[in-house]
N, C-alpha and C positions, 0 to 999 in steps of 0.2 A: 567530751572534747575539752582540751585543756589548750591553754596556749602561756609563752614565755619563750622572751626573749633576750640576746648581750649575757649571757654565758659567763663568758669568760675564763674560762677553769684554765688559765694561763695562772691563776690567781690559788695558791693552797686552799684559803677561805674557801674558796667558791668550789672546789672541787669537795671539798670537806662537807661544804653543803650540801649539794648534788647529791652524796652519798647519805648523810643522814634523812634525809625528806627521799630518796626511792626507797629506805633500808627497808616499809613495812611491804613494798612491794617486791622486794627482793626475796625476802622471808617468805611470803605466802606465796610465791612464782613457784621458789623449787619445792618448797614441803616437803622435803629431808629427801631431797635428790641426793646425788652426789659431792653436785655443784657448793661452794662454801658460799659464805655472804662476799662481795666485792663489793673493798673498801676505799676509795681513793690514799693513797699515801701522801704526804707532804713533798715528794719529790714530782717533779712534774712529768707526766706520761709516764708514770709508773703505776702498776696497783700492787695490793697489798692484799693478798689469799689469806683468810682466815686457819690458821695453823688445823683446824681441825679438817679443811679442806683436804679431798683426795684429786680434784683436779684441776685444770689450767688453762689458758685460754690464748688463741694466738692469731695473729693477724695474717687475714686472707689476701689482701690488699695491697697490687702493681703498680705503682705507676705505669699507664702506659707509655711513660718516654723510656724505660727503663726495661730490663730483662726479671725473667724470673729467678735469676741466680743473683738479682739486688735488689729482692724483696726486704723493705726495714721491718721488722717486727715490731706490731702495736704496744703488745704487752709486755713488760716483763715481770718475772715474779723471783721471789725467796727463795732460800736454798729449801724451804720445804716442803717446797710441791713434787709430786713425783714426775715420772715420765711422763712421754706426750701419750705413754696408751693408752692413757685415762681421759685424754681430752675429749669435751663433746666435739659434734662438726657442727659448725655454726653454717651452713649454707644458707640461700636467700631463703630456700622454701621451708628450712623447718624454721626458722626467724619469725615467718608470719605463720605457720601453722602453731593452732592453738597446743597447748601441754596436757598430755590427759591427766596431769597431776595436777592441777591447777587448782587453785582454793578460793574461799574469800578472804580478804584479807583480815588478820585479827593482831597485828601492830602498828595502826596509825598510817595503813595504806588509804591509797587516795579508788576511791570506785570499785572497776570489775578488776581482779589481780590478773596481770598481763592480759587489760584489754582497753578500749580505750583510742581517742585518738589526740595527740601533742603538735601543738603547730609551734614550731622554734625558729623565728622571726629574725635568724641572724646574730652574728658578732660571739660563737661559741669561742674559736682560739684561731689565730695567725697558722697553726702547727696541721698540716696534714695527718699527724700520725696521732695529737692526740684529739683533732677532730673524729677522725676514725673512733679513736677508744672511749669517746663523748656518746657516739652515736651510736654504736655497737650498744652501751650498758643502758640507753635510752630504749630502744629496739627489741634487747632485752624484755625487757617493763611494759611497754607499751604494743598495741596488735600494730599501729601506724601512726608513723613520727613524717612531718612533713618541716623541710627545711628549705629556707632563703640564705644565699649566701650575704653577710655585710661588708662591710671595712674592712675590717679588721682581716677579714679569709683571706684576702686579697694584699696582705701586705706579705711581699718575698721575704723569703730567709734563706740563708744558705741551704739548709736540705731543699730548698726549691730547684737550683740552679745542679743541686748534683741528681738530682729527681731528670733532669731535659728542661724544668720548665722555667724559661726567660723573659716572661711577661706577665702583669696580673692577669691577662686575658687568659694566659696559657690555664694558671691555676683556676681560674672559675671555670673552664672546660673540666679540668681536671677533678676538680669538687664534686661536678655533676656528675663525672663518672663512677666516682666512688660512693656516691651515695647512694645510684644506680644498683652496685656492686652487692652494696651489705642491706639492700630492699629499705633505705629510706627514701622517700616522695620529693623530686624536685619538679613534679609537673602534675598540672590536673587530675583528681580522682577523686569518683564518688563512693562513699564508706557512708555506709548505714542512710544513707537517703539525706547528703549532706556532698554539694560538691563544693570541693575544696581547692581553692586556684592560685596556687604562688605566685608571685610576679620580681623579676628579675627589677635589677633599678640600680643607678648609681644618683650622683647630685651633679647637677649643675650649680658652676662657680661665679659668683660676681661679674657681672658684662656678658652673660647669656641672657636670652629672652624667655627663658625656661628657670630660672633662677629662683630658689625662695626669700634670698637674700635681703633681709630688712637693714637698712642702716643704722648703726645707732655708736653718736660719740663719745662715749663713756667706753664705748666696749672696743678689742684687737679685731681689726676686720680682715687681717692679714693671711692668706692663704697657710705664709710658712709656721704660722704656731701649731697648726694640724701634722697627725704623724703621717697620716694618708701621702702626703706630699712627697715625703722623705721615705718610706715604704713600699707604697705603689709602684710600679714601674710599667710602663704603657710602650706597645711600639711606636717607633720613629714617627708612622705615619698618622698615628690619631693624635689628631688636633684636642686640646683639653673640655673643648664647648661641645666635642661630638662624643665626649667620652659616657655619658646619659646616655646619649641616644641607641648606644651599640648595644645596650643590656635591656633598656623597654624593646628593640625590635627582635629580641632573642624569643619575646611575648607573641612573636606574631603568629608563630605556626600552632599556637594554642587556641586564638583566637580566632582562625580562621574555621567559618563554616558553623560555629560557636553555636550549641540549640539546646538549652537544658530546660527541664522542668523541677528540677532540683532547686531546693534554698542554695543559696552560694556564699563561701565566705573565702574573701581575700586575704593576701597575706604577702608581704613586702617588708625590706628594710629599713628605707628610708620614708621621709614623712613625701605627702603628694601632689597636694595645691595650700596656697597659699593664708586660705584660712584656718585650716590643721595649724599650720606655724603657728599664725596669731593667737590660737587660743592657748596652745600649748604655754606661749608667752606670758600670757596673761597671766595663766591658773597657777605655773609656776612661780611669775612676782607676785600672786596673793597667795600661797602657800609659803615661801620667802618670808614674809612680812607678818604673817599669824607665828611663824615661827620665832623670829626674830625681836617683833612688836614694830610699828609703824612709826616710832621714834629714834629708832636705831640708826646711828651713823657709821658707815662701813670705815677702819681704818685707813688710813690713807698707805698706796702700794706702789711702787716703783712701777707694776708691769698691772696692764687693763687684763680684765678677764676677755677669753676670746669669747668671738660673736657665733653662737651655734651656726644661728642662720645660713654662712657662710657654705657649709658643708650639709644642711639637713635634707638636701630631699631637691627634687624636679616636679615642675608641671606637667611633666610630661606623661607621670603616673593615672591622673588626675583623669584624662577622657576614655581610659582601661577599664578604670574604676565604676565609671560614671556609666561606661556600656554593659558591663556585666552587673551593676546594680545589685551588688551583695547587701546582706544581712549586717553582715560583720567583717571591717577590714581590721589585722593586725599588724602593727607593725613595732618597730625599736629604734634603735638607734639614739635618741636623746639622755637614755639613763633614767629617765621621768615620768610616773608612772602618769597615765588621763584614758580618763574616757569620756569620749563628748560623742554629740549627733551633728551631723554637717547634712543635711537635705535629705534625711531622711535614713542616715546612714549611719549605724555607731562606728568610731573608732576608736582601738582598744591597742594602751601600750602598756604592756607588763615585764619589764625587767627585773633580772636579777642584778644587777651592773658589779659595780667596784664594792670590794667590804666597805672601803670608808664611807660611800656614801649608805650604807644599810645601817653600818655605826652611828654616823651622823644625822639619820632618819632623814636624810634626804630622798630615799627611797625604802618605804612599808609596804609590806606584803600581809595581807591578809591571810592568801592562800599559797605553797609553795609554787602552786600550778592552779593560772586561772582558772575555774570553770566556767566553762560558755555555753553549758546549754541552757540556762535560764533565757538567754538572748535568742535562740531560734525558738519559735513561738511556734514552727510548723517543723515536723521532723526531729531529729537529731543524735547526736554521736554518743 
């Protein structure tokens, strides 16, 4: 089991990445299939078929607000791929059914070659179609890819509105359906004696009681420096303080009746009580400061840095968590990477975030893709 989270492949770097860190898994998947290596290109939601390739790949994938005769196609390719007769068919069930060509890996692949389980903890790309072609080349790689929608899914764009869809509620339905669609996980399932439980989640804002919000006057505590603000778009009738609550009670019909003997591991976007924030806070200005040195005086700036807090997370997470009593909760959203224990319970945040910050070692990776089975002590993926 692996996990990682904030994506981003809105970003070339990051798409660039993605590709180099699956390529040994690419490579040992097909073992001189057909299929060529898929490369991300620096154009965005585009790929790029290795010219030796003989085939091509295409997206399955409706909106339901929309007809089948205004299907967008995921992929697009070079003028060097041939016809579509060569296409595989990626349907949901050969996705998860194993490849009888399958190998171990022998370039710098991570584990079993297409097997395995990815838990991706949110904030891949604002873009439905190149979520789709995100998840699709995940899916690929991996037997089961479990995904939490973030922010970032949830900010409209124009192909949203010519999609039917006019609210971020609309597209978080819509997220789930397509993930639904192409067999990745947005609800409870037990893989290899490991139940694994997503949990829906937005943040409560400043003057809720749900809030993680820490004051602090050096920093912008202002709602509008967030793009969420300016992206998001809510109907009429949700109040901004009930906007949290609509997405932990999406939690309920998972929760209901709830009897496992399985280890459990959580997984969520945002952060979930208020001592998660604190520590995050902490480990980050002492990581800050080793970096920097403890004498360092910041330049003086026109504009305060904004206050995470503002936007990180609900309490409301917090008594979900506390009843299912996981092993291992994951989550993202901050860009920073921590692992602490709160009551008995690790939490584990592994981003890939922005290049600049992996430039500026603001965020190191040890592994492309966490592994987590050192942490189930009983069981595991």
């Amino acid at each position: 089991m692996f996990a990682l989270s904030d994506l981003h492949v809105d970003y070339p770097a990051n798409k660039s990445w993605l590709a180099q860190h699956l390529d040994g898994r690419v490579r040992a998947s097909w073992c001189g299939d057909s299929l060529g290596l898929w490369e991300w290109s620096m154009a965005p939601h585009l790929w790029r078929v290795d010219e030796s390739s003989t085939a091509t790949s295409t997206s399955t994938y409706t909106s339901s607000a929309t007809s089948a005769a205004q299907t967008t196609p995921a992929i697009a390719i070079n003028s060097t791929s041939t016809s579509s007769s060569s296409r595989p068919s990626y349907n949901r069930e050969d996705l998860l059914a194993p490849r009888a060509n399958s190998c171990p890996t022998s370039s710098g692949g991570y584990g079993v070659t297409r097997g395995g389980t990815l838990l991706v903890a949110g904030d891949v790309t604002h873009d439905l179609v190149g979520l789709e072609t995100c998840m699709r080349d995940l899916i690929h790689i991996f037997e089961h890819v479990f995904f939490v929608p973030g922010n970032h899914e949830l900010w409209m764009r124009e192909g949203d509105t010519q999609r039917g869809l006019h609210t971020s509620i609309d597209k978080f339905h819509e997220i789930l359906r397509l993930c639904s669609s192409i067999g990745v996980h947005t609800s409870p399932q037990i893989v290899n004696g490991v139940h694994i439980f997503p949990l829906f989640s937005w943040y409560d804002l400043p003057g809720s009681e749900h809030t993680l919000f820490a004051p602090n006057p050096a920093l912008d505590s202002s709602e509008d420096v967030w793009s969420d603000t300016h992206l998001c778009k809510w109907p009429s009738e949700m109040e901004k303080h009930s906007r949290s609550k609509y997405f932990i009670d999406q939690n309920q019909p998972n929760l209901n009746n709830l009897c496992t003997s399985y280890p459990i591991v959580t997984m969520s976007h945002f952060f979930s009580c208020k001592e998660l924030m604190r520590l995050h806070t902490e480990i980050t200005m002492q990581r800050y400061l080793a970096r920097v040195g403890k004498g360092y005086v910041p330049p003086a700036s026109t504009f305060a840095r904004p206050n995470f807090s503002v936007c990180a997370g609900t309490t409301l997470l917090d008594p979900i968590i506390q009843k299912l009593r996981p092993k291992l909760h994951i989550f993202g959203h901050s860009h920073r990477p921590l692992e602490v224990q709160i009551d008995g319970i690790t939490y584990i945040n592994y981003p890939l975030g922005y290049p600049q910050e992996r430039s500026s070692a603001l965020i190191t990776m040890g592994e492309p893709f966490l592994p987590l089975n050192k942490y189930l002590t009983s069981g595991g993926v």
